[in-house]
N, C-alpha and C positions, 0 to 999 in steps of 0.2 A: 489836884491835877498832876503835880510832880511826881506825887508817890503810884498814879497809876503809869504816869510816862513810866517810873521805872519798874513798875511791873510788866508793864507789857515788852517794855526793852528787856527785862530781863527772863521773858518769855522765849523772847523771839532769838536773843542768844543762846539759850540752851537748847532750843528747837534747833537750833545751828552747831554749837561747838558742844553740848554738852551730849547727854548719853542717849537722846533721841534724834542727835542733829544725823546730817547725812556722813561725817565723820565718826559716826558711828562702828563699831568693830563690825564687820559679818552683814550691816544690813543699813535702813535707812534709804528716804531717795538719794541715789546720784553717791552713794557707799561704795568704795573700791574693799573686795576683802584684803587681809594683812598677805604679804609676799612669805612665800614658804622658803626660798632659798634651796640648796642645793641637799640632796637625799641625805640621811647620816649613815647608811645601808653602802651607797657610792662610794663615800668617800673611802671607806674603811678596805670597800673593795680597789680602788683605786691607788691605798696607800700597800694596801697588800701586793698587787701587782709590782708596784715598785721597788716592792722588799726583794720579792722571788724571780725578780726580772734580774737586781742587781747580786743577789745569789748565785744566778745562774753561769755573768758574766764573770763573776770572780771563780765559782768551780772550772768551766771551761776554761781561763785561764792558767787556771792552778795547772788542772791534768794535760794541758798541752804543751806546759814545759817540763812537765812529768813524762809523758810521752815522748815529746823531741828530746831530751838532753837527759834523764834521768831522774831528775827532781827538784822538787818546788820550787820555782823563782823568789828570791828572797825579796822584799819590800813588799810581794803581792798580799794584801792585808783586804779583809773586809769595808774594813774602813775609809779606803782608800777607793774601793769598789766606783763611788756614785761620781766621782770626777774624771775617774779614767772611763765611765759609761759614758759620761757627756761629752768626751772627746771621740770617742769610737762613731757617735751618731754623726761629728764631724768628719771625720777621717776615715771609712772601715778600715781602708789597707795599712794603715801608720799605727798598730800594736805597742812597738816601742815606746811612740810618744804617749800614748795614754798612761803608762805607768815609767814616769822620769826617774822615779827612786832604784830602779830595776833594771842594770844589768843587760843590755841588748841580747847576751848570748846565752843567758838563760831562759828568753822567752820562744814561744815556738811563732812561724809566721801564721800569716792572718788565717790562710787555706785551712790547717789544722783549728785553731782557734774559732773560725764561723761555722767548719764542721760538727766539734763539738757542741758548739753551742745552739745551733737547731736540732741537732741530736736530743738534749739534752732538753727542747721544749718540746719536740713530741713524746719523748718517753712521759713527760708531764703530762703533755695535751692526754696524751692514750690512758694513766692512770685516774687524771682526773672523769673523764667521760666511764669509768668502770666504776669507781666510787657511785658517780652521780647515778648511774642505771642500777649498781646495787642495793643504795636507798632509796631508791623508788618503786624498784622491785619490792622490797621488805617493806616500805608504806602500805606497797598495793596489796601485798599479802595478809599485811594486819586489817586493814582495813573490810577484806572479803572474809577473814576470822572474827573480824567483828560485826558483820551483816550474819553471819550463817549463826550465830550463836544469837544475838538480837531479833531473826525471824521465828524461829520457834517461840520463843515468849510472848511478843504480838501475836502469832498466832494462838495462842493459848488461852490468854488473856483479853481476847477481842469479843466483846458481848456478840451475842448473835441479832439478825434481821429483826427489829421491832418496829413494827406499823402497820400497814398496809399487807406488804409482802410476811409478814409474819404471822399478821390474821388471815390470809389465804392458806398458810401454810397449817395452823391449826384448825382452821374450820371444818376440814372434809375428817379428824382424828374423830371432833368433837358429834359429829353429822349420826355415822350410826348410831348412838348412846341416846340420841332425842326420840322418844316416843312419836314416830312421824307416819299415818299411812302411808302404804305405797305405792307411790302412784302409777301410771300408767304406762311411762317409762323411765326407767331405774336411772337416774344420774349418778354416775361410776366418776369421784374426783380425780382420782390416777388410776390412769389405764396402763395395760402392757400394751405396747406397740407390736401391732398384726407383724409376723416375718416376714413381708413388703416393703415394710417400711424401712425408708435409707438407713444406713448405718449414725448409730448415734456415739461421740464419743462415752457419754455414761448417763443412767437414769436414774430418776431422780423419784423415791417413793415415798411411802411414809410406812414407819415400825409400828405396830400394834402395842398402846401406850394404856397400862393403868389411870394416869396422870392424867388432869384436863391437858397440859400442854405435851405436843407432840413431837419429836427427835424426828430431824430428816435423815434418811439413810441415803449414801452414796451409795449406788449398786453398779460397778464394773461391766460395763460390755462384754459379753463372753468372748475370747478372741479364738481367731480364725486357724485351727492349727493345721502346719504344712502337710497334707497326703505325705506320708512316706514312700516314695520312688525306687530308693536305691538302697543296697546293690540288686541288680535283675540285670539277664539274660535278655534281647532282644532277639528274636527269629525272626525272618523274612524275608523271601526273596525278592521284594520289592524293595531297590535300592533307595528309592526316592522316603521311605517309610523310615527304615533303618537312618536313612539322616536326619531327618527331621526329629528322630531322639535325639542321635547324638547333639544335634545343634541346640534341642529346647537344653540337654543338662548340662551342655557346656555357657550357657546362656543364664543360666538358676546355679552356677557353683558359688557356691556362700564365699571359697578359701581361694588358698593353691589349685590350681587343674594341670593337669596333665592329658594333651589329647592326642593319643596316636588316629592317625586314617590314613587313609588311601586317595584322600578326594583332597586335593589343596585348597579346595570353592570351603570348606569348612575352617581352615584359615586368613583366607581374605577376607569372609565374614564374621570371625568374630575378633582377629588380634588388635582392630582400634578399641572397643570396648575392652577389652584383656588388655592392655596398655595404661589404659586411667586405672589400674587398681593396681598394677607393680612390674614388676621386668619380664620383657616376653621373648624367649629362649624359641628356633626352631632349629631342631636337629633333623636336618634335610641331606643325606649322605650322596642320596639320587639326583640332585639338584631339579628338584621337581616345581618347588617354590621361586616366585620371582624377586628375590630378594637377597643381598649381597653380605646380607648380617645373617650369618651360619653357625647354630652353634658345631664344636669341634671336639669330639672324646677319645680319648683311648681305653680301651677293654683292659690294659694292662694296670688301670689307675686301680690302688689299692690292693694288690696282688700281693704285695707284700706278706700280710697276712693269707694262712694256706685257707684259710674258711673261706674267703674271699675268692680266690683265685677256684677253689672247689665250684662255689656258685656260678663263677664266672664262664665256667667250661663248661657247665651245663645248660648255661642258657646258649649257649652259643653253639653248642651241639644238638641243639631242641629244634632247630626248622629240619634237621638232616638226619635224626637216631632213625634207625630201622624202627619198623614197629613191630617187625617177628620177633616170639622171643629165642628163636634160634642164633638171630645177630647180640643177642645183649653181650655176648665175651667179646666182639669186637667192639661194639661200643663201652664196652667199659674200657677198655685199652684207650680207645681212640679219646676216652676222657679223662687218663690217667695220664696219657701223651700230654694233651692240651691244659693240663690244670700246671703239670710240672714246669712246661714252657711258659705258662703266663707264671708262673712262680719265679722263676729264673730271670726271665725279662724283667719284672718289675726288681728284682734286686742288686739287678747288673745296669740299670736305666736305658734297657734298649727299645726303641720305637715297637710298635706294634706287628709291624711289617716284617720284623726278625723274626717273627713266625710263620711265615708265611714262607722264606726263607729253608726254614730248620722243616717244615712239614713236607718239601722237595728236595732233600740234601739226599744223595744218593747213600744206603743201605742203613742210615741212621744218622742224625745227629749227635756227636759227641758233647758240643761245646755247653750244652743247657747243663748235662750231668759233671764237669767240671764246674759248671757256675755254683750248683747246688752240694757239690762235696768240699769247694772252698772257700764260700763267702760263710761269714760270721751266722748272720741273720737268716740263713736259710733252715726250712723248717726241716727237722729231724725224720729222716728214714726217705725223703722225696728223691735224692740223688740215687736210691736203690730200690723204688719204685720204679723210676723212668730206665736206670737201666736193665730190670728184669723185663718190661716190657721191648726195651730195643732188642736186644738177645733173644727174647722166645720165636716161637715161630713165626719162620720165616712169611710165609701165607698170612699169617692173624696181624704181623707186622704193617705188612705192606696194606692190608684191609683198613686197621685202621689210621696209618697215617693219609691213605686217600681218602677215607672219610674225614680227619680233621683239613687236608687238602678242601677237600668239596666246602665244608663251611667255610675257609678262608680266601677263597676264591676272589670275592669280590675285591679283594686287594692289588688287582692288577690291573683295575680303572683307576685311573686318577686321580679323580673328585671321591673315590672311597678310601684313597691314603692322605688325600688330604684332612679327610675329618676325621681319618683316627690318626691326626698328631697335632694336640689340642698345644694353645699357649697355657700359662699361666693364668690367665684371667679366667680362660674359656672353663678352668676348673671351680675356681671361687666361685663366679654367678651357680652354677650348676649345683652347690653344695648350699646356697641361701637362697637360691629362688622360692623353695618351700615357707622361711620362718618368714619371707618378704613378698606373701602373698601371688607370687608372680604365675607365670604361663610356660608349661614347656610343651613344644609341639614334637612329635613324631611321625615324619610322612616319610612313605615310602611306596614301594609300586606292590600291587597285588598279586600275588603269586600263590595258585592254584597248588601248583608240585615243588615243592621246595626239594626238595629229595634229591631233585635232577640239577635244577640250577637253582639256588635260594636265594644270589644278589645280593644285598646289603638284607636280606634278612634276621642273618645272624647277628649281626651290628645291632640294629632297633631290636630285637630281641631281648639283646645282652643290656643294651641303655635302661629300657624299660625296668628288668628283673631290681639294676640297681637301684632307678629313681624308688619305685617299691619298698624294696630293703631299707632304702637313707628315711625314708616314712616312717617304719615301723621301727628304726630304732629311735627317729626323734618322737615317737607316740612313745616307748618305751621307758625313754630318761622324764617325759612329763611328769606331773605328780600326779594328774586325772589320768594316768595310763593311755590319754587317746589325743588325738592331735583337734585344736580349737584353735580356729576354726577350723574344718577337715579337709584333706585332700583327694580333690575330685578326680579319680578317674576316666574319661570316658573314652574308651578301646573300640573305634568303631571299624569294620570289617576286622578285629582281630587276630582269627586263624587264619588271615588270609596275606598280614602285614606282621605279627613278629607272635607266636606261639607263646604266651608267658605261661615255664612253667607252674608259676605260685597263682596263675588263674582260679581255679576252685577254691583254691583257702581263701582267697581275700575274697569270693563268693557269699563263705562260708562264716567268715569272721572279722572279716575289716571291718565292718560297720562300729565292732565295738574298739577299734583304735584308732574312730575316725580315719577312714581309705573307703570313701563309697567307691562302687564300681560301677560303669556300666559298660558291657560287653555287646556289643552287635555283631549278628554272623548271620550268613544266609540260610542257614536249614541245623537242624541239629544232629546231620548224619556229618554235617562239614565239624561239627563241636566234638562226635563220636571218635571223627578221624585223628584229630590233634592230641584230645584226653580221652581216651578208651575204657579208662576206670573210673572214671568220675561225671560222665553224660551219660548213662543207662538211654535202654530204646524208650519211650514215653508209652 
């Protein structure tokens, strides 16, 4: 009896306090688990903080009796650091009293002292938060180096379909090879899908296999490729037709656009969409457009250079050159006038309107041919070009400075000197709207006879010729030779809104520097009038 008393007593105590009781570690009924106590992760962060807190306050005092007085407060010791911090937390304004070993008059007051030293925990706060995003950046990158090198192996390495789907996949290989008659109606395993059928992203066949088992072949969807559109010529005197081009290939520009018109309705419909893809420029001189963001050029920008300044007169003499070839010696004067003065102007920095000025100066202007005989930078023999032309005949003189007169006409409206005297900005945007995809518009009013009055014709003329040029030289510095994505033209009514000389080349060739075009005009006897060498009768 006793020796089972004490077996089962000594059952019923280890069911209790021994290694099955509910004092049990981790489990057991009525088992509390062991108390884990405080992180060791914590604390270390916690003892650290202390360190670089009391760091902190001992630097910012260092340098703010380096600052106030010259140099370092003597007693100020690191050591000393964590008593004079537990005073400060008491006291902030009483400096002195936190460090007794030290000198009242070599420490700085409190204002300098709490300055530096929240100074001195955001420069932390800001280094730590850059650390931390750099290792996590370089995590994140190892980590997408280590999936992208890890996927091709699994995919390599990955047995193919075996079951069900596999024997579906081999049975139609193995089907012809069975001596089977034929029956009545031929069961085709894989079919080609009739050209009705919706578009598939890819088809899925089977290769003609020696082997009982049969290799699936991926076979690519044939894709849909773009009609080539452009560059073309639009004819029609049906204005409503002629828009509805320009708008479908302002609407389909892959890149950059560029869209001169005549009709503003082709701007209000497309610059929200031309907006979500980059910066939308409108060079509106006429103030035609209802909108207070204008862009602003001058003709004299980059004149600097004579090549420049050459091209520059000629576009701007192209709504107004005679087209007999009996006038060509006055227009050539009248373009020999206007290249020297845009040459002049840009190197003496005069506004636009100084030409406009010098082309009404009675029996000649002097002051362009002093500009170009005295400044450094001006281009060689231009000072005695412009003045053989002022000097010769009297007649031929006066002919052509009223023709450069008649082009510059529109400088005596106010909204047309206001947008040729651009800011600073107005040049930047105008020089990167291309690489940044963006929109430049050209509106203007329709003008039949430029000849007689041409309005800001010259102006959108002269813009256009540049945006152009600034194309074909960033297609040029390319290594593809051709601008990607391309710069869409689209010139709607344009012998009617600004005559672009380089019209037929970039007809002719822009496609391969990336510069599609599209030109709309009403008749091609209106194309015959503006290019007479290069639109033949049809």
């Amino acid at each position: 009896m006793r020796h089972g008393y004490d077996e089962s007593g000594r059952g019923d105590y280890d069911d209790e306090r021994g290694h099955g009781g509910p004092y049990a570690r981790g489990g057991g009924r009525g088992g509390r688990p062991r108390g884990r106590g405080v992180p060791d992760g914590l604390l270390v962060g916690l003892i650290g903080f202390l360190l670089g807190l009391t760091l902190v306050v001992w630097t910012a005092t260092g340098l703010g009796g380096l600052l106030a007085h010259g140099g370092w407060p003597s007693g100020v010791t690191y050591t000393g650091t964590p008593l004079a911090l537990r005073h400060l937390i008491t006291a902030p304004h009483d400096v002195a009293a936190a460090w007794p070993g030290t000198p009242k008059g070599e420490l700085s007051g409190y204002g300098l002292f709490w300055g530096l030293f929240i100074g001195e925990l955001m420069v932390l706060l800001v280094l730590a938060i850059f650390a931390l995003g750099t290792l996590t950046r370089y995590r994140a990158v190892r980590a997408a180096r280590r999936a992208q090198r890890r996927a091709p192996a699994d995919g390599a390495g990955r047995p193919g379909p075996v079951g069900p789907a596999g024997a579906e996949t081999a049975a139609p290989a193995a089907a012809p090879a069975a001596p089977v008659p034929a029956p009545a109606v031929p069961q085709v395993p894989v079919a080609e899908p009739p050209p009705a059928a919706g578009p598939l992203p890819e088809q899925r066949g089977t290769a003609p296999a020696a082997g009982p088992a049969a290799v699936p072949v991926v076979v690519a969807a044939p894709a849909v490729a773009p009609e080539p559109t452009l560059p073309r010529v639009e004819f029609g005197s049906d204005r409503a037709v002629t828009r509805a081009a320009a708008l479908a290939a302002a609407t389909a520009a892959p890149g950059p656009l560029v869209l001169a018109t005549t009709d503003p309705a082709l701007w209000a419909e497309t610059k929200d969409a031309r907006a979500k893809l980059g910066p939308v420029l409108a060079y509106d001189p006429a103030h035609r457009l209802d909108t207070p963001a204008r862009l602003r050029w001058s003709p004299t920008a980059g004149c600097e250079e004579i090549g420049t300044a050459a091209a520059r007169a000629a576009a701007l003499l192209a709504p107004v050159r005679p087209a007999s070839a009996l006038d060509s010696a006055v227009a050539d004067a009248a373009q020999t006038l206007l290249r020297c003065w845009l040459h002049a102007a840009a190197l003496d920095g005069r506004p636009f309107r100084q030409l406009h000025r010098w082309a009404h100066a009675a029996g000649g202007a002097q002051e362009p041919v002093r500009i170009l005989r005295t400044d450094a930078k001006a281009s060689a023999g231009q000072a005695g070009e412009l003045e053989s032309v002022l000097t010769a005949h009297a007649e031929r003189r006066e002919m052509a400075k009223e023709l450069v007169g008649r082009a510059l006409a529109a400088l005596s409206s106010v909204h047309i000197r206001d947008a040729s005297n651009p800011l600073r900005s107005d040049a930047l945007v105008l020089e990167s709207f291309v690489a940044e995809g963006g929109t430049l518009y050209l509106v203007g009013e329709s003008i039949e006879d430029p000849r007689t009055d041409p309005g800001a014709m010259p102006l959108l003329t002269a813009l256009l010729s540049h945006v152009v040029e600034h194309g074909r030289r960033m297609a040029e510095r390319s290594s593809a030779g051709r601008l990607d994505p391309p710069l869409t033209l689209v010139l709607d009514d344009v012998a009617a809104l600004a005559p672009l000389p380089a019209l037929p080349g970039l007809l002719q060739t822009g496609q391969e520097r990336g510069l599609l075009t599209l030109a709309t005009m009403r008749s091609r006897e209106q194309a015959r009038a503006r290019w007479p060498q290069d639109f033949a009768p049809a």
